[in-house]
Biopython code that builds the backbone (N, CA, C, O; Angstrom):
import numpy as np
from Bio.PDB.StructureBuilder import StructureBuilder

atoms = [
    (1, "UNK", "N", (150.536, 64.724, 159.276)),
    (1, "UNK", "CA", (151.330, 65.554, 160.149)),
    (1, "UNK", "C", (152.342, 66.319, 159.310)),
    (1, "UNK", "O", (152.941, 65.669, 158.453)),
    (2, "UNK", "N", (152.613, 67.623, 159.443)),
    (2, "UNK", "CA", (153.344, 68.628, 158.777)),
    (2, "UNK", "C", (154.964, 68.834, 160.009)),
    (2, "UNK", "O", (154.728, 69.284, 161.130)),
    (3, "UNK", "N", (155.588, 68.681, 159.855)),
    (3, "UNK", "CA", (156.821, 69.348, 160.600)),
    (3, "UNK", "C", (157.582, 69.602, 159.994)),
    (3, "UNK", "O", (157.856, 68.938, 158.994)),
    (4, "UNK", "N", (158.406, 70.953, 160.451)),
    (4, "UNK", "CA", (159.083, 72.012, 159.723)),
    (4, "UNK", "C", (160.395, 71.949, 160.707)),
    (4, "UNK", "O", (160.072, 71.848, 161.891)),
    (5, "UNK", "N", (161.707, 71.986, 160.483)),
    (5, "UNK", "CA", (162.405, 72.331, 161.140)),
    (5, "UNK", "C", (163.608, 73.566, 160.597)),
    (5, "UNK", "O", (164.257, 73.461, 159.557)),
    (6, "UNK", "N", (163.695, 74.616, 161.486)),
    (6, "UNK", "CA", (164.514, 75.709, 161.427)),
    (6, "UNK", "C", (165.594, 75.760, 162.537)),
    (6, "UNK", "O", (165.409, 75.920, 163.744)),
    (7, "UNK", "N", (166.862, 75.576, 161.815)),
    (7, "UNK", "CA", (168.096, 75.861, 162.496)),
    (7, "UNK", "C", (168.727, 77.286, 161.800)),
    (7, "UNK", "O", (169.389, 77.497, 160.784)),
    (8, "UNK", "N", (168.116, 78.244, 162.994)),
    (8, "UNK", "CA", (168.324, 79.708, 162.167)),
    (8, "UNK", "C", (169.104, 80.691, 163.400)),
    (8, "UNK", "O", (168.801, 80.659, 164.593)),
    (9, "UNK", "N", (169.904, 81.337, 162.940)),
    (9, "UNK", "CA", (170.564, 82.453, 163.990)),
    (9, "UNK", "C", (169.238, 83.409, 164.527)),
    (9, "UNK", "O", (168.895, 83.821, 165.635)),
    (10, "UNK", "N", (168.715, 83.528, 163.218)),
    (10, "UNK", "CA", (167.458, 84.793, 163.491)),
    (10, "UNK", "C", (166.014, 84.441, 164.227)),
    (10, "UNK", "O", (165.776, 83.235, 164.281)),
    (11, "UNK", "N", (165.328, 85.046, 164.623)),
    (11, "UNK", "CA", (164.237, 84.777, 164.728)),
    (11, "UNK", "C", (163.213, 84.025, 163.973)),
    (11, "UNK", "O", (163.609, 84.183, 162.818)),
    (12, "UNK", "N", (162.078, 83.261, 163.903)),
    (12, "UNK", "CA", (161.233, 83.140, 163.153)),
    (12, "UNK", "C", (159.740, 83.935, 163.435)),
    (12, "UNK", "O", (159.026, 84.124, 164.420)),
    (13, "UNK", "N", (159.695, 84.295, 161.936)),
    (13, "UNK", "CA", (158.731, 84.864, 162.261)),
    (13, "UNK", "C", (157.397, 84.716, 161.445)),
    (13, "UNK", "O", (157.429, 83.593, 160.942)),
    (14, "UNK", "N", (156.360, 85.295, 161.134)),
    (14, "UNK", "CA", (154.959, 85.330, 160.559)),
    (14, "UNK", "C", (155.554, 83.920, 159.389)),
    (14, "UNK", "O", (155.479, 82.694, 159.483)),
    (15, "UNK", "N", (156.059, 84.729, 158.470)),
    (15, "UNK", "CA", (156.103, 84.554, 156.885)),
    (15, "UNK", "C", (156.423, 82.706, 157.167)),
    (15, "UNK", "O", (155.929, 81.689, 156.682)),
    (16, "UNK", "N", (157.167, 82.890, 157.881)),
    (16, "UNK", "CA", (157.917, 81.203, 158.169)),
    (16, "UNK", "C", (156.381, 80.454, 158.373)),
    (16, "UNK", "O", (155.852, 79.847, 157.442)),
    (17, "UNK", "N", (155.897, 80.553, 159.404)),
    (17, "UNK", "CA", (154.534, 79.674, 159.679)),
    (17, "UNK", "C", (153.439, 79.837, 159.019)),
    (17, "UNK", "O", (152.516, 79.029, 159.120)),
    (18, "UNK", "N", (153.373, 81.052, 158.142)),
    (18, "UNK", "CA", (151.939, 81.131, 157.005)),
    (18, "UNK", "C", (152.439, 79.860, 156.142)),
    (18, "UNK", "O", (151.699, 78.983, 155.694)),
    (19, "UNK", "N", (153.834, 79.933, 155.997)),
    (19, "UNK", "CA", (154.027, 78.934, 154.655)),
    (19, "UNK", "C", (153.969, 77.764, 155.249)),
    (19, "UNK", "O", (154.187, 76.836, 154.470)),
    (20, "UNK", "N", (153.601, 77.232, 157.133)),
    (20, "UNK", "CA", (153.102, 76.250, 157.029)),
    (20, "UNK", "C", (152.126, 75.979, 157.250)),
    (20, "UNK", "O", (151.935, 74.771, 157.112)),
    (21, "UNK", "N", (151.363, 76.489, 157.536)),
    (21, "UNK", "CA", (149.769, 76.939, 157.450)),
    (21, "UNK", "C", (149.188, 76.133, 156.253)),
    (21, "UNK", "O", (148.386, 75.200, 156.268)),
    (22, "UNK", "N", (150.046, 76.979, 154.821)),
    (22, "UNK", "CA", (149.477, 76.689, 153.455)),
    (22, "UNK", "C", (150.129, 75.503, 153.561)),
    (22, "UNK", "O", (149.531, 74.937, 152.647)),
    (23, "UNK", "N", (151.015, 74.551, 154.030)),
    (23, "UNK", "CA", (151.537, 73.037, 153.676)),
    (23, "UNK", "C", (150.575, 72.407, 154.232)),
    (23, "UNK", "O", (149.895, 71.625, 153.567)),
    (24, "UNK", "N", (150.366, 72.602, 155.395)),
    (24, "UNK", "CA", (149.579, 71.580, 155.816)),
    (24, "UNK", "C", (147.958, 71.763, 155.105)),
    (24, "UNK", "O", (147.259, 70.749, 155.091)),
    (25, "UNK", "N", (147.396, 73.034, 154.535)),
    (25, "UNK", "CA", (146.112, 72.569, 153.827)),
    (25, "UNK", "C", (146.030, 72.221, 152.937)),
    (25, "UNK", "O", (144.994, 71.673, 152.560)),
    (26, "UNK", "N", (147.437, 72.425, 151.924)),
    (26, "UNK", "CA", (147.769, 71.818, 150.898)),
    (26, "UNK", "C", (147.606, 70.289, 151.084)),
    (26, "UNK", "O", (146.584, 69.724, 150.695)),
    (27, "UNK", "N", (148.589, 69.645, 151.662)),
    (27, "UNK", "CA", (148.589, 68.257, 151.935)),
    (27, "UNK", "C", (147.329, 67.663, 153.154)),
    (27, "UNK", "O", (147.527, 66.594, 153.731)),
    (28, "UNK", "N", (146.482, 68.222, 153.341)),
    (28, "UNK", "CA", (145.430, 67.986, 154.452)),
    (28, "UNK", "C", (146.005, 67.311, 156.000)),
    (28, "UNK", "O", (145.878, 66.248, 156.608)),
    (29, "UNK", "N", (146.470, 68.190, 156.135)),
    (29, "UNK", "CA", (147.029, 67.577, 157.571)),
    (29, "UNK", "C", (146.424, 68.650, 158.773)),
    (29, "UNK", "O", (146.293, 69.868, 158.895)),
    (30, "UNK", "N", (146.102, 67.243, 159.693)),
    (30, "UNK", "CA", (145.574, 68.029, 161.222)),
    (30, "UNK", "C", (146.139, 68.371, 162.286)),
    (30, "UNK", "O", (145.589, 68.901, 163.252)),
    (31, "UNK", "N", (148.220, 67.855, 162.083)),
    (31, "UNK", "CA", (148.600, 68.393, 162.954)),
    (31, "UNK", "C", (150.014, 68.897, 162.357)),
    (31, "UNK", "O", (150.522, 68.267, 161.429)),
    (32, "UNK", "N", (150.676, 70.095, 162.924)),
    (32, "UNK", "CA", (151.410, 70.628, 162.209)),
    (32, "UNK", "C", (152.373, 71.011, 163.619)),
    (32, "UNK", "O", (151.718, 71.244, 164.636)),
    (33, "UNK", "N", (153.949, 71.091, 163.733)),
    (33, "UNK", "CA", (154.434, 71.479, 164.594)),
    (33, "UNK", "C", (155.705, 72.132, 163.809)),
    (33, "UNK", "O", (156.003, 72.001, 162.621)),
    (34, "UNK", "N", (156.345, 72.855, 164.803)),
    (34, "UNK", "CA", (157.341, 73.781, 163.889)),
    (34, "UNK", "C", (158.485, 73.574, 165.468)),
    (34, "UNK", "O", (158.199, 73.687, 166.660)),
    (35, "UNK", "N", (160.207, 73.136, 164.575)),
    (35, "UNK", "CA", (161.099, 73.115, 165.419)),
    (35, "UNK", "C", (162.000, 73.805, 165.272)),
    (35, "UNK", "O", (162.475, 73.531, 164.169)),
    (36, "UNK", "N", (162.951, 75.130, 166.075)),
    (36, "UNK", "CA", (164.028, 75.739, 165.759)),
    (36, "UNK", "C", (164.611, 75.750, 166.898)),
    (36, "UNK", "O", (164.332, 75.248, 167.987)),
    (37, "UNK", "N", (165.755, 76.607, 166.384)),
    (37, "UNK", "CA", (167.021, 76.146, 167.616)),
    (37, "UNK", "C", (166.735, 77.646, 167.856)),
    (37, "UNK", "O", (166.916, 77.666, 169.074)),
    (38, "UNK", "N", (166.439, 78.806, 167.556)),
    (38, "UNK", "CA", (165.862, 79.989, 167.826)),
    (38, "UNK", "C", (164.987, 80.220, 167.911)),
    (38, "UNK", "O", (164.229, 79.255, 167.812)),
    (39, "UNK", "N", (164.415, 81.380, 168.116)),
    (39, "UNK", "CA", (163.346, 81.984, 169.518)),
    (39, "UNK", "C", (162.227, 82.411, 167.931)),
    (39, "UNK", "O", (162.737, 82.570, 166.822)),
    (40, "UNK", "N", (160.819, 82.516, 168.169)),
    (40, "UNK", "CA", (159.243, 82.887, 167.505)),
    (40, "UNK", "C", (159.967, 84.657, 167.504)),
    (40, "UNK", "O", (160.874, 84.905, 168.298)),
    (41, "UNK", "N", (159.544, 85.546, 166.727)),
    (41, "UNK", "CA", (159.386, 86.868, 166.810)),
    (41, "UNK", "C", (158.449, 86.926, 168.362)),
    (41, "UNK", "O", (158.013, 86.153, 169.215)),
    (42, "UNK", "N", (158.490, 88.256, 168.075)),
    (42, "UNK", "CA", (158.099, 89.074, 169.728)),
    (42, "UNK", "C", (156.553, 88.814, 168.623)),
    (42, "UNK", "O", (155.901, 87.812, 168.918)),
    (43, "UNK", "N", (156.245, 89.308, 167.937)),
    (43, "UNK", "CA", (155.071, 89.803, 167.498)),
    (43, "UNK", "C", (154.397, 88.259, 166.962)),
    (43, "UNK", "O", (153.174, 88.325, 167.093)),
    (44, "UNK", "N", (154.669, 87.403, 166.608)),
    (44, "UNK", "CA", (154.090, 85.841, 166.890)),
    (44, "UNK", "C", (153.938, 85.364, 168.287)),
    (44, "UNK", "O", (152.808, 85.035, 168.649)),
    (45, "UNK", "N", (155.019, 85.277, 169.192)),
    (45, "UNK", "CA", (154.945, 84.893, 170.439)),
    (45, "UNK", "C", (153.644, 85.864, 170.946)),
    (45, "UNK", "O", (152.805, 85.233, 171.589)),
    (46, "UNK", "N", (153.401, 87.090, 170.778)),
    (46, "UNK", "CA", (152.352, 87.850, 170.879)),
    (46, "UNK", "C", (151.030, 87.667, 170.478)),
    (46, "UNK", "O", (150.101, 88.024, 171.203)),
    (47, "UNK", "N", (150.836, 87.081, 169.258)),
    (47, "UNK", "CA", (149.728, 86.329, 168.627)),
    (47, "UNK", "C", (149.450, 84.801, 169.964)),
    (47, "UNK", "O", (148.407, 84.364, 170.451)),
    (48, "UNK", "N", (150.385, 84.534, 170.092)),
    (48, "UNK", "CA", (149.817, 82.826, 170.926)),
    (48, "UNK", "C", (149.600, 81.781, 170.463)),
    (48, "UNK", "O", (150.122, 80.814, 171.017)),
    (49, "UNK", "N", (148.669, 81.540, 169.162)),
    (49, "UNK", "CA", (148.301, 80.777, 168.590)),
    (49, "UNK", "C", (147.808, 80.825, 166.905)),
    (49, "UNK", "O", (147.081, 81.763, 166.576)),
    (50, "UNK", "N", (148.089, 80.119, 166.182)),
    (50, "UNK", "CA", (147.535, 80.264, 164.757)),
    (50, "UNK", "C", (146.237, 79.054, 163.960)),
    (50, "UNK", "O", (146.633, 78.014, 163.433)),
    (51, "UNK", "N", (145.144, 79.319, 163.991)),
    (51, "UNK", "CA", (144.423, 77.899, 163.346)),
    (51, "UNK", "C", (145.285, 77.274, 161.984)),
    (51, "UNK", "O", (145.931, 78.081, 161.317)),
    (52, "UNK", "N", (145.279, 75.994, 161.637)),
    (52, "UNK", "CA", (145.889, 75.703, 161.300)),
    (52, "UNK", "C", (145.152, 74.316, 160.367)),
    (52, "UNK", "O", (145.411, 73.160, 160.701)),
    (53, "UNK", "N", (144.339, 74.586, 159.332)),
    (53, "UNK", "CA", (143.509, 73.463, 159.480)),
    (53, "UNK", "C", (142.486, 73.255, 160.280)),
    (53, "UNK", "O", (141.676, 74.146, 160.536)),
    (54, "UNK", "N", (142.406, 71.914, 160.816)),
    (54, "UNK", "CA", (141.226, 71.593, 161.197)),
    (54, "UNK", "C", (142.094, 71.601, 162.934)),
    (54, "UNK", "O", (141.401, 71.285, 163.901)),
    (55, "UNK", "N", (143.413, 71.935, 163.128)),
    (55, "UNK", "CA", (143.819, 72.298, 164.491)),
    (55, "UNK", "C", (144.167, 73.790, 164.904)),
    (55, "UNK", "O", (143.536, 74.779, 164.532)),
    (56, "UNK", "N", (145.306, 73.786, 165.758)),
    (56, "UNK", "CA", (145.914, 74.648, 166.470)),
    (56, "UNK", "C", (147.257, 74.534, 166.620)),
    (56, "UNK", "O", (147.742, 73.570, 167.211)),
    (57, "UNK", "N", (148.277, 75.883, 165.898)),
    (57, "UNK", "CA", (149.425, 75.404, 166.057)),
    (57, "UNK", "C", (149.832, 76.687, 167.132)),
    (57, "UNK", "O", (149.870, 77.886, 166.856)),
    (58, "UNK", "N", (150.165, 75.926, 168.649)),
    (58, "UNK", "CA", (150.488, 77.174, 169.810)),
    (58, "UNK", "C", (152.045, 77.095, 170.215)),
    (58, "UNK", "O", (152.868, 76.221, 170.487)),
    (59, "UNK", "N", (151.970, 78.919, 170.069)),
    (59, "UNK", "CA", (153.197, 79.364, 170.068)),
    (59, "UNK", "C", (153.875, 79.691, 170.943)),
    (59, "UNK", "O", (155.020, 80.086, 170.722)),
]
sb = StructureBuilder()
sb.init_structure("model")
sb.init_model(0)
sb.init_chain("A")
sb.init_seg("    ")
for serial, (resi, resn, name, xyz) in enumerate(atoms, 1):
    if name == "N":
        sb.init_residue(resn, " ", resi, " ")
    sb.init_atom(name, np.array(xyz, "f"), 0.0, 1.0, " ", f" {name:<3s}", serial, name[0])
structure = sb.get_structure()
């Protein structure tokens, strides 16, 4: 299991979750979740979902 946590004023966006994308295939993990105290970009929340491995990390 991969978890990331972001306590950020700004948005998160793409760049933040590719780099966990690459952690979790790095370290072979099937489930990956991402926590912030702020809001996904418009244009991720727009995407929905990212494969992620051998899962799904939904946005």
């Amino acid at each position: 299991m991969a978890v990331q946590c972001k306590c950020w004023k700004r948005d998160v966006g793409n760049e933040i979750v590719l780099q966990l994308k690459a952690g979790t295939q790095v370290h072979s993990c099937c489930v990956a979740w991402m926590v912030t105290t702020s809001n996904f970009t418009r244009q991720l929340r727009r995407r929905g979902s990212l494969n992620i491995g051998g899962g799904t990390l939904v946005i």
